[in-house]
mmCIF file of the C-alpha atoms, coordinates in Angstrom:
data_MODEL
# 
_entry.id   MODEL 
# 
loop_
_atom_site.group_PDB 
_atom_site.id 
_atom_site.type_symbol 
_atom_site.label_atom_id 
_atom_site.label_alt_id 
_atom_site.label_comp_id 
_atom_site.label_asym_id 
_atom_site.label_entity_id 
_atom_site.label_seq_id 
_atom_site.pdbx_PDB_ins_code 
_atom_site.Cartn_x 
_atom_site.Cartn_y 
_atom_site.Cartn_z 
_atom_site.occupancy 
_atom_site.B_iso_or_equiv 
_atom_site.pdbx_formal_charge 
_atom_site.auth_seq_id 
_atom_site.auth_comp_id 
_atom_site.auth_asym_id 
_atom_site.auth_atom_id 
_atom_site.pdbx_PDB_model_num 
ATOM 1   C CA . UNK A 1 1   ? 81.731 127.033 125.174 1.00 0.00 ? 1   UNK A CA 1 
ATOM 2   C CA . UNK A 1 2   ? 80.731 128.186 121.334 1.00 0.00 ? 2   UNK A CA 1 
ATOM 3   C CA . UNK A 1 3   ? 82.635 124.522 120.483 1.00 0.00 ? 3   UNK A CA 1 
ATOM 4   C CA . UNK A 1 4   ? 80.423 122.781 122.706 1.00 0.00 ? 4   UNK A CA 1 
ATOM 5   C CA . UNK A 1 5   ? 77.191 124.420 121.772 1.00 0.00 ? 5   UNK A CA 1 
ATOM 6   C CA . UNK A 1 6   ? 78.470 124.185 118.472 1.00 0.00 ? 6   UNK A CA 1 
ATOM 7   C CA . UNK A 1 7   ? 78.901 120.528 118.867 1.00 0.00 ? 7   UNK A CA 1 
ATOM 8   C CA . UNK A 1 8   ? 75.188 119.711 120.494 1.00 0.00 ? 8   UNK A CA 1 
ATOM 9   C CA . UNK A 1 9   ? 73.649 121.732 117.852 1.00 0.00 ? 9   UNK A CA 1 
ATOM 10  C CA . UNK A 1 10  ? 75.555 119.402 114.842 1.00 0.00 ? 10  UNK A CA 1 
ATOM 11  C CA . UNK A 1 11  ? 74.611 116.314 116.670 1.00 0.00 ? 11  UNK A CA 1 
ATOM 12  C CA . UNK A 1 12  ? 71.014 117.188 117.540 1.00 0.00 ? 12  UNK A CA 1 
ATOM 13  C CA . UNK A 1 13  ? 70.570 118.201 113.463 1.00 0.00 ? 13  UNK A CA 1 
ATOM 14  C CA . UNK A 1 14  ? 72.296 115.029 112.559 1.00 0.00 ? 14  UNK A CA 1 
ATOM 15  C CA . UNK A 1 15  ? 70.083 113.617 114.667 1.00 0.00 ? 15  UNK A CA 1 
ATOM 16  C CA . UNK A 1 16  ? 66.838 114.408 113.633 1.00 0.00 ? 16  UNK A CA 1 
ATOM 17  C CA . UNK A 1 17  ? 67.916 114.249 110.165 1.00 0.00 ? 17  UNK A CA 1 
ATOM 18  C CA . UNK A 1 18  ? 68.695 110.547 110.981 1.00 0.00 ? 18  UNK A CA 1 
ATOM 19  C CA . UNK A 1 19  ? 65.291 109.384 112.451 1.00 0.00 ? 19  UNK A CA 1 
ATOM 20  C CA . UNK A 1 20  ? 63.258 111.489 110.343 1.00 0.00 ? 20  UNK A CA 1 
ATOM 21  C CA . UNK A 1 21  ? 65.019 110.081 107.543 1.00 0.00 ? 21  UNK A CA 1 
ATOM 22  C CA . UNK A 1 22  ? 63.948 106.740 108.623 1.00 0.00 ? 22  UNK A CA 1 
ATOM 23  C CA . UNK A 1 23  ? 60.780 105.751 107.710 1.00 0.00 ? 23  UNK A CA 1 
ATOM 24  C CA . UNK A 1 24  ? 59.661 102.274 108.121 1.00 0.00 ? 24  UNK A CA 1 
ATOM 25  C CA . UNK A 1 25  ? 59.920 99.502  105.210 1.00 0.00 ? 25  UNK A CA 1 
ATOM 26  C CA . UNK A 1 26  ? 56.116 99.549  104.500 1.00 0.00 ? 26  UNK A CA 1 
ATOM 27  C CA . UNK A 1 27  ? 55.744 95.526  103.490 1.00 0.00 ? 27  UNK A CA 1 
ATOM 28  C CA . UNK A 1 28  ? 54.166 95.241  99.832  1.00 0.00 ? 28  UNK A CA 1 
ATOM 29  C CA . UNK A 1 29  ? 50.313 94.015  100.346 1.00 0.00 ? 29  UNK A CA 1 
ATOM 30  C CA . UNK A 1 30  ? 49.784 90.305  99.407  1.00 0.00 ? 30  UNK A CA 1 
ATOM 31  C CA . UNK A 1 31  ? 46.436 89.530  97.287  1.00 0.00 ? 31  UNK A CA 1 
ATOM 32  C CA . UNK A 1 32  ? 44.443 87.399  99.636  1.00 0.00 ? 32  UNK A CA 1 
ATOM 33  C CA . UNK A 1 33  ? 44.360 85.001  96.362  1.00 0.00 ? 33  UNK A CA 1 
ATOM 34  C CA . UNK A 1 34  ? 47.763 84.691  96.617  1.00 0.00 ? 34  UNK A CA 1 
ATOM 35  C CA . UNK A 1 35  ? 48.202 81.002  97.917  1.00 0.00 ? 35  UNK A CA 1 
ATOM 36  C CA . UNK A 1 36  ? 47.616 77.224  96.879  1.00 0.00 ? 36  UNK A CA 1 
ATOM 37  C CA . UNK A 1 37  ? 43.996 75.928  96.409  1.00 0.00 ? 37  UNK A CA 1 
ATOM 38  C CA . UNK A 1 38  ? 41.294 72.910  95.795  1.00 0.00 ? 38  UNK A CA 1 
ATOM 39  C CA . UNK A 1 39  ? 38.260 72.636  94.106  1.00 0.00 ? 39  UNK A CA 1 
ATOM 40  C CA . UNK A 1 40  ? 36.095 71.087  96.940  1.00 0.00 ? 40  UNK A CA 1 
ATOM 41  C CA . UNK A 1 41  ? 32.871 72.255  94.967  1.00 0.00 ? 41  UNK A CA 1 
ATOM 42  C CA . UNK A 1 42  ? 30.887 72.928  92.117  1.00 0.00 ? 42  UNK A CA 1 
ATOM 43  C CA . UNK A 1 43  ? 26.787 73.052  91.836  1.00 0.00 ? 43  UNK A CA 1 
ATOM 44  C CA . UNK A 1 44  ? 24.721 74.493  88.796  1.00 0.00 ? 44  UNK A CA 1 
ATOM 45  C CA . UNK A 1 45  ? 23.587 77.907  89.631  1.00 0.00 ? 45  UNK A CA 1 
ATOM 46  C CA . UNK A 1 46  ? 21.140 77.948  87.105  1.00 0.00 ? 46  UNK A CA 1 
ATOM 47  C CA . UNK A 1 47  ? 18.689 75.268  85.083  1.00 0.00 ? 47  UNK A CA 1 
ATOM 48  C CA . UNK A 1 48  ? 21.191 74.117  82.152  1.00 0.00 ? 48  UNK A CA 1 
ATOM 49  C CA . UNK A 1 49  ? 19.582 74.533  78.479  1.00 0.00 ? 49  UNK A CA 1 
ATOM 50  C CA . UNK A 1 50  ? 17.504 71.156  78.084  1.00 0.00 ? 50  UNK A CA 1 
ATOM 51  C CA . UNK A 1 51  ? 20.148 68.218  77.023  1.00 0.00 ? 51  UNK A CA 1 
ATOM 52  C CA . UNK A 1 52  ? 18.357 65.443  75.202  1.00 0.00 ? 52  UNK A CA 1 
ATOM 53  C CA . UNK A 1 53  ? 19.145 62.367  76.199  1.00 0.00 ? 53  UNK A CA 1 
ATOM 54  C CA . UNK A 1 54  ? 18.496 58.703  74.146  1.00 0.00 ? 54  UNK A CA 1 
ATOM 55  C CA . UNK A 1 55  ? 16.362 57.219  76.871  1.00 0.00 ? 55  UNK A CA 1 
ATOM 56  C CA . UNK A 1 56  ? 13.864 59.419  77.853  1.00 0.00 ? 56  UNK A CA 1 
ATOM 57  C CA . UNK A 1 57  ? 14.168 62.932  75.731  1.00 0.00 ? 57  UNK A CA 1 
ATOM 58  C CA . UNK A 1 58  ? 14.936 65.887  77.553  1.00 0.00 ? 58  UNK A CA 1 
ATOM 59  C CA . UNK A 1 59  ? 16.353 65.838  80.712  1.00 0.00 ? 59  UNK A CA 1 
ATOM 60  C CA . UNK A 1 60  ? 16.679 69.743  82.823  1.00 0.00 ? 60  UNK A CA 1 
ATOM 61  C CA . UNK A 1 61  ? 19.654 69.900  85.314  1.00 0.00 ? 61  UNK A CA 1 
ATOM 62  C CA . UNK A 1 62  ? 18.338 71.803  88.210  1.00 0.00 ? 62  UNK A CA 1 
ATOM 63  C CA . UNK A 1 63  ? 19.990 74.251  90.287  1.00 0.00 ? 63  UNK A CA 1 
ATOM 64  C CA . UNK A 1 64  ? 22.307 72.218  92.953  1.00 0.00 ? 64  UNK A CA 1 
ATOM 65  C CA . UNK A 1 65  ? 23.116 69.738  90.598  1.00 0.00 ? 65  UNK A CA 1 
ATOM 66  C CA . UNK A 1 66  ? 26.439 68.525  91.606  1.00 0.00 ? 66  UNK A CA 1 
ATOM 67  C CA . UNK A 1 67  ? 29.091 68.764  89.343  1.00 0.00 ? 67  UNK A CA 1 
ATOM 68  C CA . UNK A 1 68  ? 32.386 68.927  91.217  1.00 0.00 ? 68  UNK A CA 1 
ATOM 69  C CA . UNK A 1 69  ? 34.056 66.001  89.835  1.00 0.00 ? 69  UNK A CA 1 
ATOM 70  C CA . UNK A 1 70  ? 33.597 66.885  85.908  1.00 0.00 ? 70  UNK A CA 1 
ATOM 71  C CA . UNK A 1 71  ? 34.893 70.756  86.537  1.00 0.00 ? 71  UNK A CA 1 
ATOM 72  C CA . UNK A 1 72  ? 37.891 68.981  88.650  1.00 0.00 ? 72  UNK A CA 1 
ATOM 73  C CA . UNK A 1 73  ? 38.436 67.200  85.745  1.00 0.00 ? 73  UNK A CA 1 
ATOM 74  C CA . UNK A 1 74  ? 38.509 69.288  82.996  1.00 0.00 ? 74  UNK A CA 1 
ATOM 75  C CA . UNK A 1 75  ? 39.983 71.948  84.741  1.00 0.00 ? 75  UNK A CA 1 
ATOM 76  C CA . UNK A 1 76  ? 42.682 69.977  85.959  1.00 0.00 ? 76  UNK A CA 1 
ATOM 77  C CA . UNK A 1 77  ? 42.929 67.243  83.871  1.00 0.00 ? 77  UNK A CA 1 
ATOM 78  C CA . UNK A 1 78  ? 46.794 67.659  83.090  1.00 0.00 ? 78  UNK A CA 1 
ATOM 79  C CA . UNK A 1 79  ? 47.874 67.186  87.021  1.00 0.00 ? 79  UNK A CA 1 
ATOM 80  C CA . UNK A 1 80  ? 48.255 63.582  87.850  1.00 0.00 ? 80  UNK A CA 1 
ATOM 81  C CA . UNK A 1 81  ? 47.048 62.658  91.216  1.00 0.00 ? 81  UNK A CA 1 
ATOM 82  C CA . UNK A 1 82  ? 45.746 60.159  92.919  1.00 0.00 ? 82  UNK A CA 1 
ATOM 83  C CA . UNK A 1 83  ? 43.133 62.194  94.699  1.00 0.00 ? 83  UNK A CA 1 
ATOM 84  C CA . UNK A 1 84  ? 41.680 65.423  93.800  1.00 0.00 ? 84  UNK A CA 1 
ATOM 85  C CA . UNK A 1 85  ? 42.520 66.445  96.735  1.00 0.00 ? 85  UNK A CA 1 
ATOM 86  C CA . UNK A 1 86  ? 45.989 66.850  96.493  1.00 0.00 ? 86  UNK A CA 1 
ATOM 87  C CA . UNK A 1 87  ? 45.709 68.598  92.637  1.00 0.00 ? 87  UNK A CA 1 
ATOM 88  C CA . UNK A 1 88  ? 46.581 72.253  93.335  1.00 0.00 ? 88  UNK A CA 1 
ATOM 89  C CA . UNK A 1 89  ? 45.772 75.375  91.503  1.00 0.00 ? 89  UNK A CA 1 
ATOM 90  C CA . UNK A 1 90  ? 48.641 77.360  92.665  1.00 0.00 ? 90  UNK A CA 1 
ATOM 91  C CA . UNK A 1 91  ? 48.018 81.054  92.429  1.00 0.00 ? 91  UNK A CA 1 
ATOM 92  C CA . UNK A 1 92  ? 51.617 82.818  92.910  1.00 0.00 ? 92  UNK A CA 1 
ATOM 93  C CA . UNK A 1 93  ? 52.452 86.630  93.964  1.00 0.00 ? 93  UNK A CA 1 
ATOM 94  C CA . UNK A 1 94  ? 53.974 86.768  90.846  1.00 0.00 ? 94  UNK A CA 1 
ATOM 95  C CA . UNK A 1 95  ? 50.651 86.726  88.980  1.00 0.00 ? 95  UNK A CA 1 
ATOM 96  C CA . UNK A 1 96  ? 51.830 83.157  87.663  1.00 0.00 ? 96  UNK A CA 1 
ATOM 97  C CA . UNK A 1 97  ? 49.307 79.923  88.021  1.00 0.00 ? 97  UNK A CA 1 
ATOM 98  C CA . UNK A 1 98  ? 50.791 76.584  88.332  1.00 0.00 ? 98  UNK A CA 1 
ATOM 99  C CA . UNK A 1 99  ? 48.912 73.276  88.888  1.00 0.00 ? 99  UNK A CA 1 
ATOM 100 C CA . UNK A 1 100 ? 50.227 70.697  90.646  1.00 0.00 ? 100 UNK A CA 1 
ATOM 101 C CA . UNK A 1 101 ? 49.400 67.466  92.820  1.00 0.00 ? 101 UNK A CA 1 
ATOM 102 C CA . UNK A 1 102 ? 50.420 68.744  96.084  1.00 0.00 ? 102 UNK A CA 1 
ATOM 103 C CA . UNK A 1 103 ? 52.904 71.108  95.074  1.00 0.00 ? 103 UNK A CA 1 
ATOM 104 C CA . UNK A 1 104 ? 54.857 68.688  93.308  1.00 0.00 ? 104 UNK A CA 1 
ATOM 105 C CA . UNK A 1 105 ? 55.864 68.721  89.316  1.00 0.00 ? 105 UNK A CA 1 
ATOM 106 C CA . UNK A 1 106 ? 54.360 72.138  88.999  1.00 0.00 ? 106 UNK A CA 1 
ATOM 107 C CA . UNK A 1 107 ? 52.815 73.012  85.303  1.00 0.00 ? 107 UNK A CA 1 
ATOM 108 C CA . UNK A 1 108 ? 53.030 76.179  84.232  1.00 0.00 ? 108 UNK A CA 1 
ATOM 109 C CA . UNK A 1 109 ? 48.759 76.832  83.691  1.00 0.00 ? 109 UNK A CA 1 
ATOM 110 C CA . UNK A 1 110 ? 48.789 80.518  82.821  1.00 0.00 ? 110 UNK A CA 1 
ATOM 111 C CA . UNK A 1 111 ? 48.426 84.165  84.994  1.00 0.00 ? 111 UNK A CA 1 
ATOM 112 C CA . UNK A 1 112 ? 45.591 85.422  86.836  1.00 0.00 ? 112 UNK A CA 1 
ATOM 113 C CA . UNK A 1 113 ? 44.386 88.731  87.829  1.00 0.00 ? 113 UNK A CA 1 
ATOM 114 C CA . UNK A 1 114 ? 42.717 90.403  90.758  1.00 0.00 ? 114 UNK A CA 1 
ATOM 115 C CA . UNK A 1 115 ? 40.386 91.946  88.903  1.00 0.00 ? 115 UNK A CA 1 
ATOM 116 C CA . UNK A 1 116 ? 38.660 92.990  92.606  1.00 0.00 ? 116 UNK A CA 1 
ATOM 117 C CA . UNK A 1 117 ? 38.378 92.442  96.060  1.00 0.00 ? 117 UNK A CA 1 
ATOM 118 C CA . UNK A 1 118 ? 35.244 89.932  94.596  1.00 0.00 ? 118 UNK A CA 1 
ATOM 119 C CA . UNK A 1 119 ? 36.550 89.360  91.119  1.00 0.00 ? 119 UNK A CA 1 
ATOM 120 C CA . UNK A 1 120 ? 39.327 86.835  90.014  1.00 0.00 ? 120 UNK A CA 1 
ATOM 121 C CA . UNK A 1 121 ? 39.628 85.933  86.020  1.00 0.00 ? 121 UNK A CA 1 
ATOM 122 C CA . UNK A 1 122 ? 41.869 82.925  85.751  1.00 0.00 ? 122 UNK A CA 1 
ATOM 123 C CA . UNK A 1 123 ? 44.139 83.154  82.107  1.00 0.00 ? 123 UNK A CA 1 
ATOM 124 C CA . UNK A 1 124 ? 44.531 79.361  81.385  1.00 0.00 ? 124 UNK A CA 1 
ATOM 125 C CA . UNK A 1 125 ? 46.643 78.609  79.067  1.00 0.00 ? 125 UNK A CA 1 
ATOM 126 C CA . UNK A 1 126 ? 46.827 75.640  76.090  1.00 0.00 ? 126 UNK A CA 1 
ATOM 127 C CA . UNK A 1 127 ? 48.793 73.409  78.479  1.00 0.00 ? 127 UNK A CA 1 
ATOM 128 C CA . UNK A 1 128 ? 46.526 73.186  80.947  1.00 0.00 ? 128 UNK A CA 1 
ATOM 129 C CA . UNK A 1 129 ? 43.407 73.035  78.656  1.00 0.00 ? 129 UNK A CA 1 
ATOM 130 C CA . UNK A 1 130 ? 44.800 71.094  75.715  1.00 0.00 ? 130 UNK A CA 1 
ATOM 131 C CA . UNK A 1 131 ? 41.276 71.056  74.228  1.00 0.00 ? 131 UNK A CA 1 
ATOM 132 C CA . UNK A 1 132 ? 40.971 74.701  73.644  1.00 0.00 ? 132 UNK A CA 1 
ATOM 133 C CA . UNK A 1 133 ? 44.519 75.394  71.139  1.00 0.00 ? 133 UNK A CA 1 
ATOM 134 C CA . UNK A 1 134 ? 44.162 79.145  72.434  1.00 0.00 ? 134 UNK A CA 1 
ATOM 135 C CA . UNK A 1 135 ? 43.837 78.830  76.280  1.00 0.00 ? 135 UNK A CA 1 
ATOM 136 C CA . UNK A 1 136 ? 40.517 79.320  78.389  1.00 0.00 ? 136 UNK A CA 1 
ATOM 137 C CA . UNK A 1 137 ? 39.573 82.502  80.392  1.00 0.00 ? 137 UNK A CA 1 
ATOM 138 C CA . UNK A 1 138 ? 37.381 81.260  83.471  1.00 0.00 ? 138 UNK A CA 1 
ATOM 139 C CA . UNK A 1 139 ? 35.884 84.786  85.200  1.00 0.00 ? 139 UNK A CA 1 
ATOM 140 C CA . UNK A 1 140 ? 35.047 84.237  88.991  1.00 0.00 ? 140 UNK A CA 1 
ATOM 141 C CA . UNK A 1 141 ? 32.528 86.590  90.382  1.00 0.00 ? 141 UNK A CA 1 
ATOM 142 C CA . UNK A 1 142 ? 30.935 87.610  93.399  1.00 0.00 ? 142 UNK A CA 1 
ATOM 143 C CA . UNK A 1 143 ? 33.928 85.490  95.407  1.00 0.00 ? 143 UNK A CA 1 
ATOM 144 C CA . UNK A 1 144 ? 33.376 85.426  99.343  1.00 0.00 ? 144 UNK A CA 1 
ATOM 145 C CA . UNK A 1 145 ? 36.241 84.601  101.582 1.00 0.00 ? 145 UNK A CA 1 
ATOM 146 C CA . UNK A 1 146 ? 35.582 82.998  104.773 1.00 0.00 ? 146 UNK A CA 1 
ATOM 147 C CA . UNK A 1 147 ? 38.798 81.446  106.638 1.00 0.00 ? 147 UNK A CA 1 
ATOM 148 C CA . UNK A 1 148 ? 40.061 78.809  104.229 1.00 0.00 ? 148 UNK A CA 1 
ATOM 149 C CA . UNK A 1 149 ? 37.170 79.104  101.690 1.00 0.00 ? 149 UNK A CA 1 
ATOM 150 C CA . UNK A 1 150 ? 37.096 81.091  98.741  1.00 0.00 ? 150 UNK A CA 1 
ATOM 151 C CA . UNK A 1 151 ? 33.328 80.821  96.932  1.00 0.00 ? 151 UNK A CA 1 
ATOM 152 C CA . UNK A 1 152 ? 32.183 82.570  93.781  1.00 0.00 ? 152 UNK A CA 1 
ATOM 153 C CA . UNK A 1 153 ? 29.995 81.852  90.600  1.00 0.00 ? 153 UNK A CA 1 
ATOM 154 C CA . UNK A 1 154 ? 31.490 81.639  87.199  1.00 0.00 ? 154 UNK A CA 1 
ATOM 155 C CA . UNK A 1 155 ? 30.166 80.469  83.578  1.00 0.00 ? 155 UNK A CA 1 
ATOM 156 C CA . UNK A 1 156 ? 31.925 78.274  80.967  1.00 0.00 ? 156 UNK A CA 1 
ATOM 157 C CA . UNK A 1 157 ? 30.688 76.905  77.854  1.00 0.00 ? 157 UNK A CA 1 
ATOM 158 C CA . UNK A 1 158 ? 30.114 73.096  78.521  1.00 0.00 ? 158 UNK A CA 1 
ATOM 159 C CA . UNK A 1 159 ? 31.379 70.723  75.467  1.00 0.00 ? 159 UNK A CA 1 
ATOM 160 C CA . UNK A 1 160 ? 28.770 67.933  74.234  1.00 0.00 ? 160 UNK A CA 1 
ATOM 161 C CA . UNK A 1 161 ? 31.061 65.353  75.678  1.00 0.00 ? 161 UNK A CA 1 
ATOM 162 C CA . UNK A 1 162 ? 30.860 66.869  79.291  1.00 0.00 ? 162 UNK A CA 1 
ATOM 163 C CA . UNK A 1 163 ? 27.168 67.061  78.763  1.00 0.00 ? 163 UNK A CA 1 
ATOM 164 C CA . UNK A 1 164 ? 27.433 63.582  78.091  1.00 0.00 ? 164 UNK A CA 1 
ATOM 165 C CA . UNK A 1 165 ? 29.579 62.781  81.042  1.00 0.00 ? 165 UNK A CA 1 
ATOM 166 C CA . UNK A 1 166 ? 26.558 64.665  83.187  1.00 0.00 ? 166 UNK A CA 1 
ATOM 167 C CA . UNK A 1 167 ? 23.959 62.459  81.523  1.00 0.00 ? 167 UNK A CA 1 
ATOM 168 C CA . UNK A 1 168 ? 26.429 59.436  82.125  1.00 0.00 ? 168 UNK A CA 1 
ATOM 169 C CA . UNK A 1 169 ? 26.209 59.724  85.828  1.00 0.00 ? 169 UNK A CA 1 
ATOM 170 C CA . UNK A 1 170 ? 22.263 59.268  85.854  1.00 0.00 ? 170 UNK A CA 1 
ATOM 171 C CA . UNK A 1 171 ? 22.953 56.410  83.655  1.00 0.00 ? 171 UNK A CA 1 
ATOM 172 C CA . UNK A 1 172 ? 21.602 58.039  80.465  1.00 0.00 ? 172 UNK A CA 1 
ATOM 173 C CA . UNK A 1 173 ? 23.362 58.283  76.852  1.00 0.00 ? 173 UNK A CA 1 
ATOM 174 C CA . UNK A 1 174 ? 23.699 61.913  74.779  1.00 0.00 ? 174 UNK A CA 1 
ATOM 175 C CA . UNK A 1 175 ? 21.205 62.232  72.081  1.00 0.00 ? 175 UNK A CA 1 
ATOM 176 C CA . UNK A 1 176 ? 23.182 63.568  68.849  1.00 0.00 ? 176 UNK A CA 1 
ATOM 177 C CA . UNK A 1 177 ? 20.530 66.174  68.401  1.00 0.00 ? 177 UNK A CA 1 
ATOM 178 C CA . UNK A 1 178 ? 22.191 68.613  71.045  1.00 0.00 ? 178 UNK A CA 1 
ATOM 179 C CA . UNK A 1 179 ? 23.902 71.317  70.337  1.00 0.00 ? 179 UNK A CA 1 
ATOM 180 C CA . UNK A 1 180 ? 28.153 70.995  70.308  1.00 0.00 ? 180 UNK A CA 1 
ATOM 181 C CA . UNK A 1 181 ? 28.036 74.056  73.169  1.00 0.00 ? 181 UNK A CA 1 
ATOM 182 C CA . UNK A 1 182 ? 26.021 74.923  76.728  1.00 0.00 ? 182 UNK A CA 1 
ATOM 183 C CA . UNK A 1 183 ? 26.851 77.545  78.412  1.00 0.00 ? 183 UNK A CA 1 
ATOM 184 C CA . UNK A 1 184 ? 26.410 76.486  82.272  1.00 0.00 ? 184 UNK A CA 1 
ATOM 185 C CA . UNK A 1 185 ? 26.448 79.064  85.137  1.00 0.00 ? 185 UNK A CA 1 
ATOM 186 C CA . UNK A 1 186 ? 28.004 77.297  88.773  1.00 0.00 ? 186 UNK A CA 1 
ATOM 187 C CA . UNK A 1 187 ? 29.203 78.097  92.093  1.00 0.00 ? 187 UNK A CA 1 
ATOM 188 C CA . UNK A 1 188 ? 32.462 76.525  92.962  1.00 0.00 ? 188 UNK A CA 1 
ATOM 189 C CA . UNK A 1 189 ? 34.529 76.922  95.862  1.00 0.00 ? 189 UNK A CA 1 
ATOM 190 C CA . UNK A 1 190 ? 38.050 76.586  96.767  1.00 0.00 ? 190 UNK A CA 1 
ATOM 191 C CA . UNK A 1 191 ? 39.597 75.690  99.991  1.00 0.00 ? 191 UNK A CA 1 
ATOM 192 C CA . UNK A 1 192 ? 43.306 77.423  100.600 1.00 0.00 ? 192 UNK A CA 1 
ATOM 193 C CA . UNK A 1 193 ? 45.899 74.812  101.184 1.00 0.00 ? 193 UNK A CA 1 
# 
C-alpha cells in the first residue's frame, strides 16, 4: 500500500513538474513595418523656399503640390521596372532594406529602424542613392497605419536638378540664381504589398 501511495505521489510530482514546466513558446512580435511596400504618394507639406525660374521669376510650390513621381524616382532610381508600381522597398525582420521590382533582383538599400510605434528612419545606403557617396538618412514621422497604408511626413534636402525637374513639369526652366539645396517637407504614403 506505502508502494502504491508511494507511486501516485512520484507521478503526481512528476506531473506537475511537467506542465508547470511547460510554458508556451511566446512568438517574437513582428514590427508592423516589417513587410514589402510602394510609394503611391507624395505632396508638399509645406510652401517650398521660392525657386526662380527663367520665364517668369519666382515661382512658390504650394502645399499639395504633387510630387510622387520625382521622390519615386530618386528614391528608387536603382530598381528597374517597368512601372512604379511593382518597385518595392522591402523592409525585412532582419532590420535589412532591399529594393526590388516586385521582389525580384533584390538590392541590398541599407537598414531601418523602428524608431516608434509613429517613427521609422530609413538608413539608405550609397547603392541605392549613388548621388550621395555616404548614404541618405530619410526620417518618417508622425506615420499612421490604416489597413494597407502606411502615411507619414518626412523632409529631405531637394538638389537644384530635382527643383528643376519640378519646374520642368509646369513647363518652366531653372534659373541659375537658386541655391544648389531646398529643404522640402512632404507627406508620402506607402501601400503594403
Amino acid at each position: 500500500m506505502k508502494l502504491i501511495k508511494l507511486s501516485f505521489l512520484a507521478s503526481l510530482v512528476l506531473s506537475l513538474a511537467f506542465f508547470t514546466g511547460c510554458k508556451d513558446e511566446e512568438t517574437p512580435e513582428v514590427s508592423p513595418f516589417v513587410g514589402n511596400f510602394i510609394i503611391t504618394k507624395a505632396t508638399l507639406n509645406a510652401v517650398v523656399p521660392v525657386i526662380n525660374s527663367n520665364e517668369i521669376g519666382p515661382v512658390p510650390l504650394p502645399p499639395g503640390t504633387d510630387i510622387t513621381a520625382l521622390i519615386v524616382e530618386s528614391l528608387l532610381s536603382q530598381v528597374n521596372c517597368d512601372a512604379a508600381s511593382k518597385s518595392w522597398v522591402e523592409l525585412r525582420e532582419d532590420k535589412s532594406m532591399y529594393m526590388s521590382c516586385a521582389g525580384a533582383n533584390a538590392m541590398n538599400a541599407g537598414t531601418w529602424e523602428e524608431v516608434s510605434a509613429t517613427e521609422l528612419k530609413l538608413n539608405m545606403n550609397s547603392a541605392a542613392i549613388p548621388s550621395s557617396p555616404t548614404g541618405f538618412v530619410l526620417n518618417v514621422k508622425d506615420i499612421a497605419v490604416a489597413g494597407n497604408n502606411m502615411s507619414g511626413s518626412t523632409s529631405v534636402p531637394l538638389p537644384k536638378e530635382m527643383a528643376a525637374a519640378i519646374l520642368a513639369q509646369m513647363q518652366l526652366t531653372l534659373s541659375e540664381d537658386n541655391p544648389d539645396i531646398f529643404m522640402v517637407e512632404f507627406a508620402i504614403t506607402f501601400v503594403k504589398q
